[in-house]
C-alpha positions as a Markdown table, in Angstrom:
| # | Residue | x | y | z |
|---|---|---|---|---|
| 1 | Unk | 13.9 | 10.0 | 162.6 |
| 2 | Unk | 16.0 | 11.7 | 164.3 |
| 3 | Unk | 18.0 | 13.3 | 161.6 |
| 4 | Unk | 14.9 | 14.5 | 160.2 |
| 5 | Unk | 13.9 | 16.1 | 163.3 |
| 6 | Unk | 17.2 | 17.7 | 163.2 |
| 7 | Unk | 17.1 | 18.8 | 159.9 |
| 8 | Unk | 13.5 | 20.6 | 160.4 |
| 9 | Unk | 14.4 | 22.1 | 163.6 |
| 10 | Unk | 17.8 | 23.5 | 161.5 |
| 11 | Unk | 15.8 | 24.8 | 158.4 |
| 12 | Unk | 13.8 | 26.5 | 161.0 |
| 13 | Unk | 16.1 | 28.2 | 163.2 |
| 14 | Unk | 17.5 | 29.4 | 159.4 |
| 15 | Unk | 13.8 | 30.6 | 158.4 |
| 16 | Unk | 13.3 | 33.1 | 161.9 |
| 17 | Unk | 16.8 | 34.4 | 161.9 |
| 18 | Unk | 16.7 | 34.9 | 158.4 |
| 19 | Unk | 13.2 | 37.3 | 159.0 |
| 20 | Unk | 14.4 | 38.7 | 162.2 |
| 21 | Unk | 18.0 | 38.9 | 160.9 |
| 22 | Unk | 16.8 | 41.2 | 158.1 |
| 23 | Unk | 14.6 | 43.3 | 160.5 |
| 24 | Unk | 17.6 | 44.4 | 162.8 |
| 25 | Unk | 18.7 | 47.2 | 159.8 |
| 26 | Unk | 19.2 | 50.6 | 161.3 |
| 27 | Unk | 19.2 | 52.0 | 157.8 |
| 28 | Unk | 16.4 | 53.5 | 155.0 |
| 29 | Unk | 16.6 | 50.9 | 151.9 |
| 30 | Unk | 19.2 | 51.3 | 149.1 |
| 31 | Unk | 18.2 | 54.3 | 146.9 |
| 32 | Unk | 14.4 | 55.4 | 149.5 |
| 33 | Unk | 14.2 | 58.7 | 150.4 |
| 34 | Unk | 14.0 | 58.9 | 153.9 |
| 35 | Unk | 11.6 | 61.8 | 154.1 |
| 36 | Unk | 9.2 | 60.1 | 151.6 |
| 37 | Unk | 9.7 | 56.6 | 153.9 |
| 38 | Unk | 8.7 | 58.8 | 157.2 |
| 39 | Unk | 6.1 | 60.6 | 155.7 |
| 40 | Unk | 4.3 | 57.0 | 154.6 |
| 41 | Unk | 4.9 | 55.4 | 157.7 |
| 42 | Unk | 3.2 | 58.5 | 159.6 |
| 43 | Unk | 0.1 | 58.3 | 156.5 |
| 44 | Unk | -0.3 | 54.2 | 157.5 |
| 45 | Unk | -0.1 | 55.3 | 161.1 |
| 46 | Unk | -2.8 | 58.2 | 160.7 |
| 47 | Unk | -5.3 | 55.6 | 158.6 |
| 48 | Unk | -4.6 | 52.9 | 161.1 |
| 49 | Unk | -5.6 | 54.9 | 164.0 |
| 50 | Unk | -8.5 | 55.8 | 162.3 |
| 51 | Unk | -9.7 | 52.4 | 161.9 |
| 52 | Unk | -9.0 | 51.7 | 165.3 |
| 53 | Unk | -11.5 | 54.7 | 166.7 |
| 54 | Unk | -13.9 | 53.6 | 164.3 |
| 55 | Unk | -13.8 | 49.6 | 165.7 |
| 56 | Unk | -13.5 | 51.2 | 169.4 |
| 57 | Unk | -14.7 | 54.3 | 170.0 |
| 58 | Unk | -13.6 | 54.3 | 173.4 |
| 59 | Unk | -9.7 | 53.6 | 172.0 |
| 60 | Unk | -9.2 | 57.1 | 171.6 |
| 61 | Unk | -9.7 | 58.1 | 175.1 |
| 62 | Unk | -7.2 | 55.4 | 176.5 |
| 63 | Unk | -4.5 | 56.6 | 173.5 |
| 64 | Unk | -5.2 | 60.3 | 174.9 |
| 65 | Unk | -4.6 | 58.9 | 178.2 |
| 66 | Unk | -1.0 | 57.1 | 177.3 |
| 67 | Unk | 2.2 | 58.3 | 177.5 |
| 68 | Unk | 3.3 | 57.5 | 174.2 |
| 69 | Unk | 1.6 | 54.6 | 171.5 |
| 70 | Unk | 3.5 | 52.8 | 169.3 |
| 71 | Unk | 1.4 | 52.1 | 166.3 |
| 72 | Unk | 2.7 | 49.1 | 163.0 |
| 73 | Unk | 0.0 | 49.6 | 160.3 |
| 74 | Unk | 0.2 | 46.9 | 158.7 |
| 75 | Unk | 2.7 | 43.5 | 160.0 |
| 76 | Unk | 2.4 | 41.1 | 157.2 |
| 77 | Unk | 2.8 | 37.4 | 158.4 |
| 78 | Unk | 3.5 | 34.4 | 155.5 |
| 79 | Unk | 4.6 | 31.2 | 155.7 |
| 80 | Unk | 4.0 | 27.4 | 155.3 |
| 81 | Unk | 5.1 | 25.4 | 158.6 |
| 82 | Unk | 8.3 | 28.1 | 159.2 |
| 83 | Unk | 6.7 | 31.8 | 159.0 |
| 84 | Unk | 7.6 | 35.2 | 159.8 |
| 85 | Unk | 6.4 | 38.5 | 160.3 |
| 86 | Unk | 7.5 | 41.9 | 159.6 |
| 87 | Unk | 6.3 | 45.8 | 159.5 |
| 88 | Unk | 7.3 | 49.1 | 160.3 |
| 89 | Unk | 5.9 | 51.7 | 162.7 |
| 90 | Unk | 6.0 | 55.0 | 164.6 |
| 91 | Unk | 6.2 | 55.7 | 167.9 |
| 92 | Unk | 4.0 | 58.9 | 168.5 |
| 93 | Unk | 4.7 | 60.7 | 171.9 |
| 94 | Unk | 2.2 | 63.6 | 172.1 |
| 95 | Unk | 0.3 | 63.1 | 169.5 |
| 96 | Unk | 3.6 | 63.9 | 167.6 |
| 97 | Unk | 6.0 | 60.9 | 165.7 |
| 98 | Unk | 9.2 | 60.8 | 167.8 |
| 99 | Unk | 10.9 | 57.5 | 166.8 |
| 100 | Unk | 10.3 | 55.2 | 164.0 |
| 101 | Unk | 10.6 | 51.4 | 164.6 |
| 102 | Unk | 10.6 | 47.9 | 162.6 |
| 103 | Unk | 8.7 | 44.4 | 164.4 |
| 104 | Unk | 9.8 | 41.2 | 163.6 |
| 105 | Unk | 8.5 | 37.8 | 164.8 |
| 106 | Unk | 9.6 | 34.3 | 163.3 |
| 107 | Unk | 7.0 | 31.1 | 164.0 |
| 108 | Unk | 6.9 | 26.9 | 163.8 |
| 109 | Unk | 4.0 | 25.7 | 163.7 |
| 110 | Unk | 1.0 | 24.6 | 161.9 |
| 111 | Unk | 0.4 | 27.8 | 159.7 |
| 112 | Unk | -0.3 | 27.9 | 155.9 |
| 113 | Unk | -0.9 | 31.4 | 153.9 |
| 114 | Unk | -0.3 | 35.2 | 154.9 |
| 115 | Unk | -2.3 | 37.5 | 156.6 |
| 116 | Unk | -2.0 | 41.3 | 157.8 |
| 117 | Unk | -2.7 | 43.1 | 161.0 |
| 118 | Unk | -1.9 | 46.5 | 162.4 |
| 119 | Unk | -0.7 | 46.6 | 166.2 |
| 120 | Unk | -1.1 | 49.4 | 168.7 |
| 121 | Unk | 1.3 | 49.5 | 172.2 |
| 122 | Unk | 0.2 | 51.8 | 174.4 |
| 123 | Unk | 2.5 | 52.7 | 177.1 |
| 124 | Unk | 0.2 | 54.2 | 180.0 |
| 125 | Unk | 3.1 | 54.8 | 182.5 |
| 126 | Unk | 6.7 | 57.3 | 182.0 |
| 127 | Unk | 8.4 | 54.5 | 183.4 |
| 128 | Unk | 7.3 | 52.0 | 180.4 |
| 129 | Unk | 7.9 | 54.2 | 177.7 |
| 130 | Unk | 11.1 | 55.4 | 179.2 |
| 131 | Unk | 12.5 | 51.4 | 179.1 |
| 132 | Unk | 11.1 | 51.3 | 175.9 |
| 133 | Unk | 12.8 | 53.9 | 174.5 |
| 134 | Unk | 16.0 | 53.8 | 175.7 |
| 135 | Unk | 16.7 | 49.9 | 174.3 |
| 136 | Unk | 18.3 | 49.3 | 171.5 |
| 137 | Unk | 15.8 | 46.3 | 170.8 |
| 138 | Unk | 12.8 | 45.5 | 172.6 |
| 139 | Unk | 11.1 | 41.9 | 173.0 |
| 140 | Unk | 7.7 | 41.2 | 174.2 |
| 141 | Unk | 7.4 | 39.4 | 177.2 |
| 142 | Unk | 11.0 | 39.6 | 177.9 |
| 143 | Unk | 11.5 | 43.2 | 178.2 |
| 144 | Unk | 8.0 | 44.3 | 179.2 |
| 145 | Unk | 4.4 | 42.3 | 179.6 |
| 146 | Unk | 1.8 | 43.6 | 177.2 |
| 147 | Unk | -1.8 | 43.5 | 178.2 |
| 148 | Unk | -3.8 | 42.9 | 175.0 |
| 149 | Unk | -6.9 | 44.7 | 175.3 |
| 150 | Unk | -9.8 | 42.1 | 175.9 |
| 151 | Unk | -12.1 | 42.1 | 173.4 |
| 152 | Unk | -15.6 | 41.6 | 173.8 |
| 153 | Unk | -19.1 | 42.1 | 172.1 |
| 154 | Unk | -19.0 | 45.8 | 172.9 |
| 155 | Unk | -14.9 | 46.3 | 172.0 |
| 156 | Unk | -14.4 | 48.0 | 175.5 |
| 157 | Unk | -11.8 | 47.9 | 177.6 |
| 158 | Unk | -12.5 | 46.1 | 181.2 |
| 159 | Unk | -11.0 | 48.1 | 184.2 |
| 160 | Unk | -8.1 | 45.4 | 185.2 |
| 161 | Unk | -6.8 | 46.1 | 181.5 |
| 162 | Unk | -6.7 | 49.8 | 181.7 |
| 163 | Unk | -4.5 | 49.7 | 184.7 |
| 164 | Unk | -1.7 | 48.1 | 183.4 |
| 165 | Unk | 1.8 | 49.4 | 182.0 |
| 166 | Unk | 1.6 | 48.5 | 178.4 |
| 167 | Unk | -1.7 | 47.7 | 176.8 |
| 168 | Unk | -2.1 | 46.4 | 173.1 |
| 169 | Unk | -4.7 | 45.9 | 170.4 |
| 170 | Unk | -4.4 | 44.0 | 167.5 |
| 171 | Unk | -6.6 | 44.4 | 164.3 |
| 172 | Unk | -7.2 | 42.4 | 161.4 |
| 173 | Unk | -9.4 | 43.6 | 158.3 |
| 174 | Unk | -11.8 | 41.5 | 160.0 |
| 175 | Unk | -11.9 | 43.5 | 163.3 |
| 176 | Unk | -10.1 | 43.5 | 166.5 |
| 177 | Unk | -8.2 | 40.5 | 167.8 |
| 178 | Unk | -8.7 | 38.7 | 171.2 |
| 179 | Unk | -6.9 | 35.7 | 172.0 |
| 180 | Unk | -4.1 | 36.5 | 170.0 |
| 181 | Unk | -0.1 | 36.6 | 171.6 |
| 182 | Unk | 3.0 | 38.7 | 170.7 |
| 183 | Unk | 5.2 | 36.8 | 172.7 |
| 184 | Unk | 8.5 | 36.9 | 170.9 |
| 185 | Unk | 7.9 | 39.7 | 169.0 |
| 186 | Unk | 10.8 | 42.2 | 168.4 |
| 187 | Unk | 11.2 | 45.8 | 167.7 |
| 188 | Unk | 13.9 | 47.5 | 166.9 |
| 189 | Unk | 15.1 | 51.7 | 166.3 |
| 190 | Unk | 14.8 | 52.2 | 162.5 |
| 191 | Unk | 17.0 | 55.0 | 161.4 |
| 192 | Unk | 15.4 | 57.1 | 158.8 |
């Protein structure tokens, strides 16, 4: 038994630093052009924001209020007992794309299938986004808390949430998220 136990635990510490191994690159793909690669990431960024006013009207006065929003379209999660996620993003500063960034996540756990979501960090305070920009790799809940925005029947944002550092949302095709975590996730400086 315990072998077995040894042997799962083994396969997956492989699995997650095999997904977040492979998210750590600093470079475009083999063979992408890098301005095509941008210019996509910004057109899921645009799309993805767009969605988001349209589920919460009031998102797009707390994103005119942050410092800077970091904004993955579309992380795609898969597995079967060991799963992973991965997407790619853009920091916009401004209203204006100043960094591009990849997230990364690995999981054990009961979990069977894939799924998509786009995630939105908004970093209310210089002192947040200044941390944030200046790693090399960021992980949530070890570098910095996120506040995920509290969902209810109305989508608003309660008072307590608006006053914190680093808020997040999380949608799904099938609407915003509550009760969700992103614990553990990582994000690291793409270079293209």
């Amino acid at each position: 038994m315990k072998t077995k136990l040894l042997a799962i635990a083994s396969a997956a510490a492989l699995a997650v630093g095999a997904i977040t191994g492979c998210s750590t690159t600093t470079t475009a793909p083999g063979g992408s052009d890098p301005i095509a690669k941008r210019q996509s990431i910004d057109a899921s960024v645009d799309s993805a924001l767009a969605r988001l006013y349209a589920q919460d009207p009031s998102s797009r006065e707390l994103i005119g209020k942050a410092r800077g929003v970091l904004v993955f379209p579309s992380i795609v999660s898969a597995g079967l007992v060991v799963g992973g996620s991965y997407g790619q993003g853009a920091l916009r500063v401004r209203g204006r794309t100043s960094e591009y960034y990849s997230t990364a996540a690995g999981s054990v756990g009961l979990l069977a299938g894939a799924e998509s979501k786009a995630v939105f960090l908004l970093f209310m305070t210089d002192e947040s986004l200044d941390k944030f920009r200046a790693s090399k790799g960021w992980t949530v809940g070890a570098d910095a808390s996120v506040t995920l925005v509290n969902v209810g029947a109305n989508a608003s944002v309660d008072t307590k949430t608006a006053q914190q550092a680093i808020i997040g949302y999380v949608l799904t095709n099938g609407g915003l998220m509550a009760n969700v975590s992103l614990e553990g996730t990582k994000i690291t400086p793409l270079a293209i």
